[in-house]
C-alpha positions in Angstrom: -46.2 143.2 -305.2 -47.0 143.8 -309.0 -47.9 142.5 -311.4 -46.1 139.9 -314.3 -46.9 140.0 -317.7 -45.0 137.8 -319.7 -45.4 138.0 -323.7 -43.6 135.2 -326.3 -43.6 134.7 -330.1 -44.7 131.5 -331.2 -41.5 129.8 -331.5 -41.0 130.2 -327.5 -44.5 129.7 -327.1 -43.8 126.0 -328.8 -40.2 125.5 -327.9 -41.7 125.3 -324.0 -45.3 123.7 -325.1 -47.2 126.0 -323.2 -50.2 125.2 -325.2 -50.0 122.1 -323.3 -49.0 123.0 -319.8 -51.3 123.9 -316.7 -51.1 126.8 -314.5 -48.8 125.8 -312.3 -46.6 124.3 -314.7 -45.8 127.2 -316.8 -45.3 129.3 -313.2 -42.8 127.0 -312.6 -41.5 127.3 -316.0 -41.6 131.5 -316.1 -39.7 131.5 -312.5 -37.2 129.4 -314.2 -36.6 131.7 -317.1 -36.9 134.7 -314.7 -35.2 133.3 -311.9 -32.5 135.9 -311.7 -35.0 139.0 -312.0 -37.0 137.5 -309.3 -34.2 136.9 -307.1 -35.5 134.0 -305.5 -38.9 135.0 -305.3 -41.6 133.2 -306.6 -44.6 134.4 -308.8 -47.9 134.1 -307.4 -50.8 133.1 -309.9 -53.7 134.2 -310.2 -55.1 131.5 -312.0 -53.7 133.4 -315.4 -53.8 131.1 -318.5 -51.9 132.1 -322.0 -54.1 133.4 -324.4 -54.1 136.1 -327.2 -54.6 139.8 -326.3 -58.5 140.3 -326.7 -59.0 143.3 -328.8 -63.0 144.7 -328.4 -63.8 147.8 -330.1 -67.1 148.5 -330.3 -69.1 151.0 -332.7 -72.3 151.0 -330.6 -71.1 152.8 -326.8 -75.4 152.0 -325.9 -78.5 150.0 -326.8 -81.8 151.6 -325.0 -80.9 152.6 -321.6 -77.6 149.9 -321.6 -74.4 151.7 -321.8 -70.6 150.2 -322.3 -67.8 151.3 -320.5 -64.1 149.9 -320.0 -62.7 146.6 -321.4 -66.6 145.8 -322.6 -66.5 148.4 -324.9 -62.8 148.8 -325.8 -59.3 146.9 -324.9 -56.1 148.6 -324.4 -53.2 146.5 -325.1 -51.9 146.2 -321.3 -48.3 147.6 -322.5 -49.2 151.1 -322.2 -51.1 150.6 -318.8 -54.1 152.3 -319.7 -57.3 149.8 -319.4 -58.3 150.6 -315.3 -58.0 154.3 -315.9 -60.1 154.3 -318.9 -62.7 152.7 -317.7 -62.6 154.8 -315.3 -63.1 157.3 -317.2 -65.7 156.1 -319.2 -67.5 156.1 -316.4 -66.7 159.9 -315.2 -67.7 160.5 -318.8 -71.2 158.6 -318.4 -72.0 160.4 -315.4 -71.1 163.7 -316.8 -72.8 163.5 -319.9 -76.2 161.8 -317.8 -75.8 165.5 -315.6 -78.3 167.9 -316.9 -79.6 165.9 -319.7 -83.0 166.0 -320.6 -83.4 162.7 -321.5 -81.4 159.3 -321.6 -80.9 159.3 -325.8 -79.6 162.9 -325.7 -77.0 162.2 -322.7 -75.8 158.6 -324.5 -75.2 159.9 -327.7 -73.1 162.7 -325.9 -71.3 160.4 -324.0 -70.6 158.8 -327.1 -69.9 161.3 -329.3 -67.3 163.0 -326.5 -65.5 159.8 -325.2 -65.2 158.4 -328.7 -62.5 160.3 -329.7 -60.2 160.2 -327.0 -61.1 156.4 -326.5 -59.7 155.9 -330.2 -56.3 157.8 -329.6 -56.0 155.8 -326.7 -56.6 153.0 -328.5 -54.5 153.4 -331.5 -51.8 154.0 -329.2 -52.5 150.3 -327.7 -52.4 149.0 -330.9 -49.2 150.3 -331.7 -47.5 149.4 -328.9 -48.7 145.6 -328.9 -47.0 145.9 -332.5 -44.2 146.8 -331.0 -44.3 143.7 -328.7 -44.9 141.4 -331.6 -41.5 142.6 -333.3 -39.5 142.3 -329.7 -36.7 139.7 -331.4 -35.8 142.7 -333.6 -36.0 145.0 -331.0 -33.5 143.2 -329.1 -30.8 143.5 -331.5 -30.7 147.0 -331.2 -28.3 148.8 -328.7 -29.0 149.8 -325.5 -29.5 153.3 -326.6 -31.6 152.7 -329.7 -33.5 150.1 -327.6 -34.9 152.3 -325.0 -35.5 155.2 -327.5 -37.5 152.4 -328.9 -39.4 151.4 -325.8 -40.0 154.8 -324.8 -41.8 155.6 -328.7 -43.2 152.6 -329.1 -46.9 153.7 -328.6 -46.2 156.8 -331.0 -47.3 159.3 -327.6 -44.4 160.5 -327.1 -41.9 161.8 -329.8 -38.6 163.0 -330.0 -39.8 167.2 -329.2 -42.0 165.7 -325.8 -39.2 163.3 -325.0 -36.2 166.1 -325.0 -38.7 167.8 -322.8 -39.6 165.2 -320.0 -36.1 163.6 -320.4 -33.5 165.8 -321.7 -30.2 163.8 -320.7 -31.8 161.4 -321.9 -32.3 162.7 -325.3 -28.6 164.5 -325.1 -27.2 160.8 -324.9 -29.2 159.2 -327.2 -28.4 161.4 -329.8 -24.8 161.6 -329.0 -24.7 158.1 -329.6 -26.4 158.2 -332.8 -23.8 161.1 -334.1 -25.3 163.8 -332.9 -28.9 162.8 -335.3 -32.1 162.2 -333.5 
């Protein structure tokens, strides 16, 4: 099993009148449009409803001894996978910064003042891929090649340098389709 995200614009989103349909009816209605990826399978819900990706970013991490971790303090677009395994380790990062402290205010504004920045890059890198989502129809008139090289930038963590690295037939392909230009 795994999991099913599906994303729209608003003209599919209207064309079907999912603002209008229940759970079950728009399962019925993505194993239609998917039928042939899901080979005759069908999707099981988990009581999932449309709705807009909820961004939280949040300037505060604490308040007294009350301390934010995961989606309640930040959201990470789910394109780039990343919103379990941050909160996660937020919460490494809460218990590392609480080890040795001398007192709660000094080991929340570490925790804080450490995680912050990573948080953000993370972040940032949401935020540009969910931009990438929102301009899928123009993504889909590239070709293939373009299109994955595309996909595989979209967050902006990987460039061309760490790409030729991890995938270096890859690369070779891609830029032998573009004429020998990255």
């Amino acid at each position: 099993m795994s999991t099913f995200l599906v994303e729209c614009d608003r003209a599919t989103w209207q064309a079907y009148g999912l603002a209008d349909k229940s759970v079950d009816e728009s399962k019925a209605i993505c194993e239609d449009v998917f039928a042939a990826t899901l080979e005759g399978h069908a999707l099981i819900s988990n009581k999932s409803v449309w709705r807009n990706f909820p961004w939280v970013w949040n300037e505060r991490w604490f308040f007294k001894n009350m301390v934010l971790i995961g989606d309640a303090l930040h959201s990470a677009h789910f394109s780039i996978g990343s919103g379990t395994r941050l909160a996660i380790e937020d919460a490494i990062a809460f218990t590392k910064a609480l080890e040795g402290a001398t007192n709660l205010d000094a080991a929340l504004s570490r925790y804080q003042s450490e995680r912050q920045p990573i948080v953000k890059k993370l972040v940032t890198a949401a935020h540009t891929s969910a931009d990438w989502y929102a301009d899928f129809a123009q993504h889909m008139k590239l070709d293939l090649m373009d299109f994955a090289h595309s996909y595989i930038t979209r967050s902006g963590r990987i460039d061309d340098a760490r790409l030729r690295t991890m995938a270096p037939r890859f690369m070779a392909r891609y830029e032998a389709a573009r004429g020998g230009k990255p």
